[in-house]
C-alpha positions in Angstrom: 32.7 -40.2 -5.5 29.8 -41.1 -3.8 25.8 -42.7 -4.1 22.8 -40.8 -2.8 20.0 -42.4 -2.3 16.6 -41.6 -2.0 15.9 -38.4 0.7 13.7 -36.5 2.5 11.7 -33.8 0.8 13.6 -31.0 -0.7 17.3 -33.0 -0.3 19.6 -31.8 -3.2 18.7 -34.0 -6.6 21.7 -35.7 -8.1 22.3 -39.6 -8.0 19.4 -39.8 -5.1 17.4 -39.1 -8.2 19.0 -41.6 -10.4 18.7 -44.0 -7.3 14.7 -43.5 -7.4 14.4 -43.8 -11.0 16.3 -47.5 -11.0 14.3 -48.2 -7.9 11.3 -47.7 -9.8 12.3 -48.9 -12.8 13.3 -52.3 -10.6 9.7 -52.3 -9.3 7.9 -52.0 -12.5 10.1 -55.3 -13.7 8.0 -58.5 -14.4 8.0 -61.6 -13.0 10.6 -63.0 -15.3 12.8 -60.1 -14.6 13.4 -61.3 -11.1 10.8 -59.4 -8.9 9.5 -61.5 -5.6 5.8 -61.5 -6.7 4.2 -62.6 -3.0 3.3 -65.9 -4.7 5.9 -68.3 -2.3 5.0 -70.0 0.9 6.6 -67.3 3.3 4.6 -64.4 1.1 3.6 -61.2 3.1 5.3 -62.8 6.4 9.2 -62.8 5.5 11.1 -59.8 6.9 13.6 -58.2 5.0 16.6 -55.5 5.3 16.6 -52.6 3.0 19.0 -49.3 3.0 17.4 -46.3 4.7 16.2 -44.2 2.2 18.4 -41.2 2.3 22.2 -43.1 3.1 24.7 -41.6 1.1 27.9 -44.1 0.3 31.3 -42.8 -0.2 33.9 -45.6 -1.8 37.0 -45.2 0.5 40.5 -46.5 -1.0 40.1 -49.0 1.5 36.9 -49.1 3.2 33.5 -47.1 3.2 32.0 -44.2 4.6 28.0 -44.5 5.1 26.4 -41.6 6.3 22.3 -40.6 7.1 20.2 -38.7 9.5 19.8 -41.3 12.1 23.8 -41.9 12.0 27.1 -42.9 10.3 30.3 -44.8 10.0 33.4 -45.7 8.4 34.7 -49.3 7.7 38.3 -49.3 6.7 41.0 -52.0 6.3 40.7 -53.7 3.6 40.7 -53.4 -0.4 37.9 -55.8 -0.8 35.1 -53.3 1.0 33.9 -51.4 -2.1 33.7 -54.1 -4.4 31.8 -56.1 -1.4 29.5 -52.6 -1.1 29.0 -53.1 -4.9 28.0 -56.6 -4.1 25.2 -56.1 -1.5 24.1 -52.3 -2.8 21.7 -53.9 -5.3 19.6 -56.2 -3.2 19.3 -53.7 0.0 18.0 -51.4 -1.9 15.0 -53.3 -3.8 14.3 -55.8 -0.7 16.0 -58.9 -2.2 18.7 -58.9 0.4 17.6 -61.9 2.3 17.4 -64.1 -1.1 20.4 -62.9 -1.8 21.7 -64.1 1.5 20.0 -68.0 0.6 22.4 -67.9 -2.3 25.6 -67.7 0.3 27.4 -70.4 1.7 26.7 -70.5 5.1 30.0 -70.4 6.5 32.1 -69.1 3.8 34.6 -66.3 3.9 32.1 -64.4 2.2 29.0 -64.7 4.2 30.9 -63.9 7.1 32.5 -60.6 5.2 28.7 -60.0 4.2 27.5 -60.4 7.5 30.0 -58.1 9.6 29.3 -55.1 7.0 25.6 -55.1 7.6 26.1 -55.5 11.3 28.1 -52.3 11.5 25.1 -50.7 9.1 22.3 -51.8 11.5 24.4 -50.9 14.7 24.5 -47.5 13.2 20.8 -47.3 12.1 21.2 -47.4 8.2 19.1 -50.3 7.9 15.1 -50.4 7.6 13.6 -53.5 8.4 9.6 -54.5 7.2 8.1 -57.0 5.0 8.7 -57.8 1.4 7.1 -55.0 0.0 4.6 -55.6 -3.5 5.9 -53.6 -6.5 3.5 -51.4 -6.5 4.2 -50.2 -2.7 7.8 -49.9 -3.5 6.9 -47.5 -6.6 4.7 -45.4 -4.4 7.2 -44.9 -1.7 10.1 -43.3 -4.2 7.7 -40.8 -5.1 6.0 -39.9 -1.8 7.1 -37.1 0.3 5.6 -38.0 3.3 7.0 -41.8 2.3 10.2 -40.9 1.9 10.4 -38.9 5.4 9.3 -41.7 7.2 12.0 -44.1 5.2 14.5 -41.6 6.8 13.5 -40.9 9.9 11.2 -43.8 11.2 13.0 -47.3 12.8 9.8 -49.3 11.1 8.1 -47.0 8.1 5.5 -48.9 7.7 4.5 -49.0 11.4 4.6 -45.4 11.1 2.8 -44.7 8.3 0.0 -46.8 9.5 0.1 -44.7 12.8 -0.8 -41.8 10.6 -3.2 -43.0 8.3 -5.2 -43.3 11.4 -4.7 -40.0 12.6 -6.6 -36.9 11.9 -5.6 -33.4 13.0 -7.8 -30.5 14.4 -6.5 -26.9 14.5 -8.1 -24.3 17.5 -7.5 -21.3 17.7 -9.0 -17.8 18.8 -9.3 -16.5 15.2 -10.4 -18.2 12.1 -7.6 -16.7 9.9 -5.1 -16.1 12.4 -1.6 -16.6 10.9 -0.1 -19.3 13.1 -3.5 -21.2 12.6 -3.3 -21.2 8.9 0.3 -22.3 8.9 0.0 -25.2 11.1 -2.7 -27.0 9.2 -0.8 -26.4 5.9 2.1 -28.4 7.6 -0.3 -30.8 9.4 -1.4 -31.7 5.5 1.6 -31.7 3.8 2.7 -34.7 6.9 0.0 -36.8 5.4 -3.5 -35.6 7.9 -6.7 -34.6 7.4 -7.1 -31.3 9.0 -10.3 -29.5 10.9 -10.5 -25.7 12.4 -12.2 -25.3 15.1 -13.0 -21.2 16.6 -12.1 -21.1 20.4 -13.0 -17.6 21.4 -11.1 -18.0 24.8 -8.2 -18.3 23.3 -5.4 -15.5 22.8 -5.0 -14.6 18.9 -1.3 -15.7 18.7 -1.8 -18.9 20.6 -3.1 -22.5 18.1 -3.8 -25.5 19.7 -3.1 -28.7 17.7 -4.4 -31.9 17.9 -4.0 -35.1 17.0 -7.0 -37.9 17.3 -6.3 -41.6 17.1 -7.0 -44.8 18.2 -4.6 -43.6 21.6 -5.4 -40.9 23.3 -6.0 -37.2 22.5 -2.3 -36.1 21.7 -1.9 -31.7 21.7 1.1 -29.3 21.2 0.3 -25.4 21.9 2.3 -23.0 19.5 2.1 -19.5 20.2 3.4 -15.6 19.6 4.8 -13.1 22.0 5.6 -10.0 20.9 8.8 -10.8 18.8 9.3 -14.0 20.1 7.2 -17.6 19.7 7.4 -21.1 21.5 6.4 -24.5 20.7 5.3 -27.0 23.9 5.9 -30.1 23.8 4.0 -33.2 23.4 1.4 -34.2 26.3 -2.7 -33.8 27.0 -4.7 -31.1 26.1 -5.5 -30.6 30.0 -1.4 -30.6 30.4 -0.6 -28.5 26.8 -3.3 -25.9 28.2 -1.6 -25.0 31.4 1.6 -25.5 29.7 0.5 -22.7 27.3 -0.7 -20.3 30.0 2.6 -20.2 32.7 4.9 -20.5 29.4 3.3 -17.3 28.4 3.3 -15.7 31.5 7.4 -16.1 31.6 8.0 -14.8 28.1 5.7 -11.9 29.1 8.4 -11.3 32.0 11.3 -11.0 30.5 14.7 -10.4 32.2 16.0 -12.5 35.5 13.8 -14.7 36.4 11.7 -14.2 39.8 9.5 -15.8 42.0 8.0 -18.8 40.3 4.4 -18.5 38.3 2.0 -20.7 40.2 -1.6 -21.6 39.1 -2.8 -19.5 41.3 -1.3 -16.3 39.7 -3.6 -14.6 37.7 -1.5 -13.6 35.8 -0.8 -17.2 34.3 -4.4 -17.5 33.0 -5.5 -16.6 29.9 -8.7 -14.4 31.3 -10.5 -12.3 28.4 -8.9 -8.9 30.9 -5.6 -10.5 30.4 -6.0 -11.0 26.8 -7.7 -7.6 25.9 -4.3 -5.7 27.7 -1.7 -8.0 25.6 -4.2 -6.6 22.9 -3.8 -3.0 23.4 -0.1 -3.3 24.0 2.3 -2.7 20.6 3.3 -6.3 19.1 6.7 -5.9 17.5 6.1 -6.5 13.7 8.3 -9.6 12.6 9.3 -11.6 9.1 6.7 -13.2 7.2 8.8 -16.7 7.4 8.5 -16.4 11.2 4.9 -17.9 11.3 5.2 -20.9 8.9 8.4 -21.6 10.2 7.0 -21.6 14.1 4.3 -23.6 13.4 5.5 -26.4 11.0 7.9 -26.9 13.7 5.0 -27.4 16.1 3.4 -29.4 13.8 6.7 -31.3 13.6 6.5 -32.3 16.7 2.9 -33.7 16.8 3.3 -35.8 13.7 6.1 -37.2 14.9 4.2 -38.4 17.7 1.1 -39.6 16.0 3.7 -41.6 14.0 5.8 -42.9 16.9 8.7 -40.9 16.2 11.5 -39.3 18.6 10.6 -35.8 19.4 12.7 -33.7 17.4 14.1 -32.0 20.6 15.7 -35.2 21.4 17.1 -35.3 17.7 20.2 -32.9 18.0 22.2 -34.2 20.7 22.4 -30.8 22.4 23.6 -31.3 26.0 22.2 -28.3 27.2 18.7 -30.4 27.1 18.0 -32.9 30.1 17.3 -36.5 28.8 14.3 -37.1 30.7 12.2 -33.6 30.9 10.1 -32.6 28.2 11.5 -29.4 26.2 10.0 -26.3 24.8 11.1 -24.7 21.6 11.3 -21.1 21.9 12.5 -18.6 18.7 13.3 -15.0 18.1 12.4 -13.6 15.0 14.8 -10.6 15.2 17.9 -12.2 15.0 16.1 -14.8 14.0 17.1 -18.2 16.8 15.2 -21.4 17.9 16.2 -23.6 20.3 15.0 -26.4 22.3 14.8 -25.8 26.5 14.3 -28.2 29.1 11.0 -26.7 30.8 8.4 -27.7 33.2 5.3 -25.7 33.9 3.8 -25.2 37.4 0.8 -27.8 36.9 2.2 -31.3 36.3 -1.0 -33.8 34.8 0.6 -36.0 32.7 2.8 -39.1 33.9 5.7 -37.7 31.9 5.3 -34.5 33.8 5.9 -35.7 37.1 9.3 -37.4 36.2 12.2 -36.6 39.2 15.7 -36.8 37.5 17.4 -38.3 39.6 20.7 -36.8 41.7 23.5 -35.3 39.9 26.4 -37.5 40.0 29.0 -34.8 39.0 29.5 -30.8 39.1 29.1 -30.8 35.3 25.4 -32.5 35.3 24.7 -30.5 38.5 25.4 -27.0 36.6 23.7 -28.2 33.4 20.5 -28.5 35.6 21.2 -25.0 36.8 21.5 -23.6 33.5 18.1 -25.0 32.8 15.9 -23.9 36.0 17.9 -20.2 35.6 17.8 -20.2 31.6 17.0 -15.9 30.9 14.1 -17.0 28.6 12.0 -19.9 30.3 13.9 -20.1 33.8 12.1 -19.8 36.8 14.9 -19.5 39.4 17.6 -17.2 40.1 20.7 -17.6 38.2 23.6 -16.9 39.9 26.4 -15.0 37.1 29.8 -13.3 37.5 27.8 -10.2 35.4 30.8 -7.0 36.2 31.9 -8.4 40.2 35.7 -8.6 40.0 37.0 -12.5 39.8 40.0 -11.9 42.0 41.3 -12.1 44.5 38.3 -14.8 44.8 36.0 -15.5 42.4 32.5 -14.1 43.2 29.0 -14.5 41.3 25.6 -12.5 42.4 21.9 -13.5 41.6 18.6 -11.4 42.2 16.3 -12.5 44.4 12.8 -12.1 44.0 9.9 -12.6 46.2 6.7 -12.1 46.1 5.7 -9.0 48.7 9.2 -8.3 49.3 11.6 -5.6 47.5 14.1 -7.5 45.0 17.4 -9.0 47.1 21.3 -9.2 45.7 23.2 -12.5 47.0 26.8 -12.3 46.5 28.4 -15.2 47.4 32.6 -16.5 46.5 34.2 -19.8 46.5 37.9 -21.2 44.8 35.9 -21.7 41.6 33.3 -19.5 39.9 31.5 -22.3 39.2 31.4 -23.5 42.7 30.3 -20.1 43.8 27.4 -20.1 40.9 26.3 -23.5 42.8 26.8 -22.8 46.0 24.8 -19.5 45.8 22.2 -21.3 43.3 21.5 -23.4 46.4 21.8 -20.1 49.1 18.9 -18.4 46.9 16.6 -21.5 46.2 16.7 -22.0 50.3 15.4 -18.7 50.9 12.8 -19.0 48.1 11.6 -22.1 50.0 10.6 -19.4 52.4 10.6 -21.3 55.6 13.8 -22.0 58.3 15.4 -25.4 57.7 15.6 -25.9 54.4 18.9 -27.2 52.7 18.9 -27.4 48.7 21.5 -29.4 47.0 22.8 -30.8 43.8 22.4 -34.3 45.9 21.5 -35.7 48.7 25.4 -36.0 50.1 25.8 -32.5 48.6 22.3 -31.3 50.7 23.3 -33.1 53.7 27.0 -31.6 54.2 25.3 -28.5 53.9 22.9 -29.0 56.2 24.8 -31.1 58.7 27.5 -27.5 58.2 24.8 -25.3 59.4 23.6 -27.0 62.2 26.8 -27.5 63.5 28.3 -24.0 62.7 25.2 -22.7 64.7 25.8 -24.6 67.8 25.9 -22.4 70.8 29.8 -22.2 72.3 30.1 -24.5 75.5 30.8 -23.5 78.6 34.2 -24.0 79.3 35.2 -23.4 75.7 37.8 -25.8 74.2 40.9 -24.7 73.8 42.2 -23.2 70.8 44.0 -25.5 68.2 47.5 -24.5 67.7 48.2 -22.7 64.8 51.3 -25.0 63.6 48.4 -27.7 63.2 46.6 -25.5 60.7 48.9 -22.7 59.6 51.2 -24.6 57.1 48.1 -25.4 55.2 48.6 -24.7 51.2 44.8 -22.7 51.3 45.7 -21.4 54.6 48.2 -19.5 53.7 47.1 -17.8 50.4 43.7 -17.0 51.7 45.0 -15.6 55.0 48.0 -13.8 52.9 45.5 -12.5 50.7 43.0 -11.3 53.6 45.7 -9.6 55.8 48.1 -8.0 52.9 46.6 -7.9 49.7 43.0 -6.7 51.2 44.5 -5.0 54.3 42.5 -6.5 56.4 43.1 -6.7 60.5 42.3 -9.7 61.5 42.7 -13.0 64.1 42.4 -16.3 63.0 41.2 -18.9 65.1 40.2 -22.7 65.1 39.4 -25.2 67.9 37.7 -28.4 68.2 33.8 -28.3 68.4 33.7 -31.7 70.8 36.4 -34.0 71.9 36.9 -37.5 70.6 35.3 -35.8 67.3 36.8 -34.9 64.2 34.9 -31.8 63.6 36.9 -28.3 64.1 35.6 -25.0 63.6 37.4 -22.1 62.5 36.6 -18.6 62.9 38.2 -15.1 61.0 37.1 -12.1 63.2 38.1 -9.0 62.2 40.5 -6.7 64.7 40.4 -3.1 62.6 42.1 -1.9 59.1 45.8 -1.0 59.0 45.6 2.7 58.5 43.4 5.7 58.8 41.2 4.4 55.7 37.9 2.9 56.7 37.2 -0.4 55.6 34.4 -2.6 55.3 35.1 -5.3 58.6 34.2 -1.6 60.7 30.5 -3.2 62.6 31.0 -6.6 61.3 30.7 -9.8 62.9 32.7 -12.6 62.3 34.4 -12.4 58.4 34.6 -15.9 57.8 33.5 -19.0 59.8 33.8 -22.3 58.4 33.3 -26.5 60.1 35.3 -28.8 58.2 36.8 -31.9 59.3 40.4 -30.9 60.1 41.8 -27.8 60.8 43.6 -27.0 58.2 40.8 -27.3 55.9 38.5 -25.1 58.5 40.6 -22.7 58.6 41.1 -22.1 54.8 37.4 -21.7 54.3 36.8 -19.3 57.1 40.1 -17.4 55.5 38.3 -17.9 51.8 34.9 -17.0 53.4 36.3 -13.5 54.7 38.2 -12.8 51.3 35.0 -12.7 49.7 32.8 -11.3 52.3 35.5 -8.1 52.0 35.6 -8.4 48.2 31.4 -8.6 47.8 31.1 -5.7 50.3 34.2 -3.4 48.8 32.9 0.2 48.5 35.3 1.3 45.9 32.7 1.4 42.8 35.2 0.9 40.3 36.1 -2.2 41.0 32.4 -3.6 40.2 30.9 -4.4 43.6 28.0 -3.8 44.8 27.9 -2.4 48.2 24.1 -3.1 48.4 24.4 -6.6 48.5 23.9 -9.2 51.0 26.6 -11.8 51.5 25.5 -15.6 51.1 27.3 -18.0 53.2 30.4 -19.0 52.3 31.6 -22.2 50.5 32.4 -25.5 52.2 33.9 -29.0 51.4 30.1 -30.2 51.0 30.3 -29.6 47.3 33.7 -31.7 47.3 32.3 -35.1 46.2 30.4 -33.6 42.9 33.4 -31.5 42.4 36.0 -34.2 42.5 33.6 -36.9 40.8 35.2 -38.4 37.7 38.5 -35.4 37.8 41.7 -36.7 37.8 44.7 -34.8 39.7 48.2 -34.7 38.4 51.0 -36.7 40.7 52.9 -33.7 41.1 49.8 -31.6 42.3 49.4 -31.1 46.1 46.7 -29.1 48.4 47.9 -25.7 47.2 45.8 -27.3 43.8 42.6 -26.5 44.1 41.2 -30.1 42.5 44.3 -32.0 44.9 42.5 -29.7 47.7 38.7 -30.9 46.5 40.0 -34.6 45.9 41.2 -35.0 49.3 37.8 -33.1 50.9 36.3 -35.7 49.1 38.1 -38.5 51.0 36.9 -37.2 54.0 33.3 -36.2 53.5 31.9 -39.2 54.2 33.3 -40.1 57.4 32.7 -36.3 58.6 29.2 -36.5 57.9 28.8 -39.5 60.0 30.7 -37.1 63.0 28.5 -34.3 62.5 25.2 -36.5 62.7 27.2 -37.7 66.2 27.8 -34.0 67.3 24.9 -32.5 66.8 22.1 -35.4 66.5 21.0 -33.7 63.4 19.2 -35.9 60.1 17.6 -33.7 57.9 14.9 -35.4 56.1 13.8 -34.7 52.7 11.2 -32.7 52.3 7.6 -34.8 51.3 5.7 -33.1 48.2 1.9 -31.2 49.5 -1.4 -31.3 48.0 0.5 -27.5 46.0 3.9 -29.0 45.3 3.7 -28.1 41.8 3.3 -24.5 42.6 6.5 -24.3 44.7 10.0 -24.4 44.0 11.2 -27.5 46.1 8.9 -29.7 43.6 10.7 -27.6 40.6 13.6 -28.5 42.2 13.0 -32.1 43.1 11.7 -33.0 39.4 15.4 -31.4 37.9 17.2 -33.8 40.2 18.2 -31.6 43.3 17.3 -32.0 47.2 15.4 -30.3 49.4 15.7 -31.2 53.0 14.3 -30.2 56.4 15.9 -29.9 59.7 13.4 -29.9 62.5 14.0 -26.6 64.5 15.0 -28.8 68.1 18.2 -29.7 66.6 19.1 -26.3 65.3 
């Protein structure tokens, strides 16, 4: 069995509705009845506990379940809980809680018991706290929607309610009677505002503007319609909700991978009467009926919630593809109908919120969920790199279209032990040449950028005269890595090839391993025919060079494989290949097994890990490389270092006299 009490509007009627009707019933009592008439000494100043409207109580055998929007739990143990419930249900839900409390023996068994279970119910946000409320107020709020939702959601109600009986709300749009315009302010009325429409003729017919004026500042969400699909901004200025509108627009417009980021100076991000008269002219899918109230009550969701000091419902659903931090955009499909919540940021950045940095990824998970988010199909504005139909062995390989502005589109194919190292390695690859410019390292850190970058310097540095010797092979060969990518190069692919690894600089532990290919067994052609080096790899022992160089050719030969049935793409250009730079984030928080030993690729990235520091400090040594970050310009916002720098990744710069 179980209690409900009083809900948001629209929340199944049953004992909620009983609930109400003794709450009222309670509040209509006299003063001989037992209600707190505001007459005492502490009148109007005592605060008191109540139940969150909206907590439904299930009696356990022994214990309780309490459940509600903002969260649950479940006391068990002990016989004596539901009859204690029973006890306290009364006075927390009329606001006589604390004189109930006066009537306990401080001390006692009881108290104690009594205090413990509300504890738990605050710690879990079931609990409202406010002033003695008069009878009348308490009547009002049972029967209010707009009451009620704030008894729910809001941590003080009344605060919040205040906050919106000083807030009125203006609606601007391009068209008088436009659909999403209409809908909004409905919503916008039913949450408890006054509404105005205002005519903007510069605006788009399927994008609204809402506002909220109050004593704060100017508070504006932008909800709009492309085609079959809509979006909801989030919270900020109407300078910053304006812009936000425009480049949002300009993305959904451009569906597919994303390409070169939209800048403010793209004319195509501004909403120009030209721009608007071709969207116009073009066929707008025809979509449900429901699809406009429901787009913009969700807008206007979000903007009472922040006229009323409310979380932003984006932050409400605990989805961890969202990045705590970043503002989110909603965006919906009427056919099949979806709506979801992305992390976004638009190219101009006004408000303070807007020019957050996250900051660096601590492991490969965070790292990849901030990948997801700057590549998402819908809203992304970078690259993303994806398996799509390349084959995943012998290596696993991902690919990512590059696009640039004045330059025909690009395929990077890049490989690594993992596909999800490869999707972040190459993720990295493709935002570097997107920076445009020689010298620029990307990564998911500042470790993770600077082992790349220390990697490339070093791998570039011009063979001395008098060339070390080679390291012997029994130092390396026995290597668990060296051995299945070199087996897999030299029998499985059929490729020719030598294998080679010496020391970069003596009294350094820095080695550098090269594959270079020697011909294909048999008459067939193969792909190593004109090719430079295969695989080349600087790592901090031999063993571990020489497995990435022997990795690094595996997927060089896979990426470029001309049989067409096996899913390459022989137009694609190889990105370089992985390293131990991404061992840190990779190993960060993973445990390994006892029994596991390098031939494991997590033993093999725990014990790169070990290492990286110490190599990073010999590679600075060697090469008298240290890659700075890069320092935002006067048109960061338009470029994708300061996209990248606000989701949490580096950008670095090595000056060109060390390279």
């Amino acid at each position: 069995m179980s209690a409900e009490h009083p809900a948001v509007p629209g929340a199944d009627p049953g004992s909620g509705a009983d609930a109400r009707a003794d709450e009222g019933a309670r509040a209509g009592a006299g003063p001989d009845e037992g209600t707190d008439t505001g007459t005492g000494p502490d009148a109007g100043s005592r605060t008191v506990r109540r139940l969150r409207p909206g907590v439904a109580v299930t009696p356990l055998r022994e214990g309780l379940h309490l459940r509600g929007r903002r969260g649950s739990v479940t006391l068990e143990g002990s016989k004596a809980l539901p009859t204690l419930w029973r006890m306290i249900e009364e006075p927390l839900l009329d606001g006589g809680f604390e004189e109930f409390l006066d009537g306990l023996e401080p001390g006692s068994a009881l108290r104690g018991a009594v205090d413990t279970l509300v504890g738990q119910l605050a710690a879990h946000e079931l609990l409202v706290s406010g002033p003695t409320p008069p009878p009348t107020t308490v009547r009002t709020t049972a029967t209010d929607p707009v009451g009620d939702w704030l008894g729910v959601t809001a941590e003080r109600p009344d605060t919040a309610r205040a906050a919106l009986l000083g807030t009125r709300a203006e609606v601007v749009s391009g068209a008088p009677d436009a659909p999403l315009a209409r809908a909004a302010g409905r919503a916008l009325a039913a949450g408890g505002l006054p509404v105005a429409y205002t005519v903007d003729p510069d605006l788009p017919g399927d994008r609204v503007l809402l506002y909220a004026r109050g004593s704060g500042p100017v508070r504006c969400v932008a909800v709009g319609r492309r085609g079959g699909s809509g979006y909801a901004t989030a919270l900020g200025s109407p300078a910053q909700i304006r812009s936000e509108a425009e480049a949002l627009e300009a993305r959904l417009d451009r569906p597919g991978p994303p390409g070169a980021p939209a800048t403010s100076a793209t004319p195509a991000t501004r909403g120009t009467s030209a721009t608007h008269a071709v969207l116009a002219t073009a066929e707008v899918p025809a979509v449900p009926a429901a699809f406009f109230p429901l787009l913009a009550g969700a807008a206007a969701h979000r903007l009472l919630c922040g006229a009323a000091g409310l979380p932003d419902p984006a932050d409400e659903g605990e989805d961890d593809r969202l990045l705590p931090g970043l503002p989110a955009v909603l965006l919906a499909n009427a056919r099949p109908p979806r709506a979801d919540y992305r992390s976004w940021l638009g190219p101009d950045r006004v408000d303070a919120d807007r020019r957050t940095l996250l900051p660096p990824a601590a492991g490969l998970g965070e790292a990849l969920r901030r990948l997801a988010a700057l590549t998402d199909d819908r809203c992304g504005m970078l690259p993303e790199p994806l398996p799509g139909d390349l084959r995943q062995l012998p290596v696993p390989l991902a690919r990512c279209v590059l696009r640039r502005a004045g330059r025909p589109d690009g395929v990077l194919v890049g490989g690594a032990p993992r596909l999800d190292l490869a999707r972040l390695d190459l993720f990295c690859r493709a935002a570097e040449l997107l920076l445009g410019a020689d010298g620029f390292t990307v990564g998911a850190n500042p470790g993770h950028a600077r082992g790349r970058a220390l990697r490339a310097v070093a791998g570039g540095l011009p063979e001395p005269a008098g060339r070390l010797p080679a390291v012997p092979a029994d130092r390396w060969s026995g290597h668990p890595q060296v051995r299945h990518w070199w087996t897999t190069l030299t029998d499985r692919l059929a490729v020719s090839a030598r294998l080679e690894v010496f020391r970069v600089a003596p009294g350094e532990e820095v080695y550098r391993a090269v594959v270079r290919p020697t011909g294909h067994r048999g008459a067939s052609p193969g792909p190593s025919r004109g090719l430079g080096p295969l695989g080349d790899a600087v790592e901090a022992t031999p063993g571990d060079a020489a497995a990435f160089a022997a990795l690094a050719a595996v997927a060089r030969v896979s990426a470029r494989d001309p049989d067409p049935a096996r899913g390459s793409d022989p137009a694609a250009g190889f990105a370089s290949g992985s390293g131990g730079a991404v061992a840190p984030l990779a190993a960060a928080g993973v445990r390994t097994a006892a029994w596991e030993d390098s031939g494991w690729t997590g033993r093999w990235l725990a014990e790169l890990a070990g290492r990286e520091e110490t190599f990073q400090d010999a590679l600075r040594r060697l090469t008298g490389a240290d890659p700075a970050p890069v320092a935002p310009t006067a048109r960061s916002a338009d470029e994708p270092g300061a996209l990248l720098r606000a989701f949490g990744f580096t950008v670095l710069h090595t000056p060109r006299e060390t390279r």
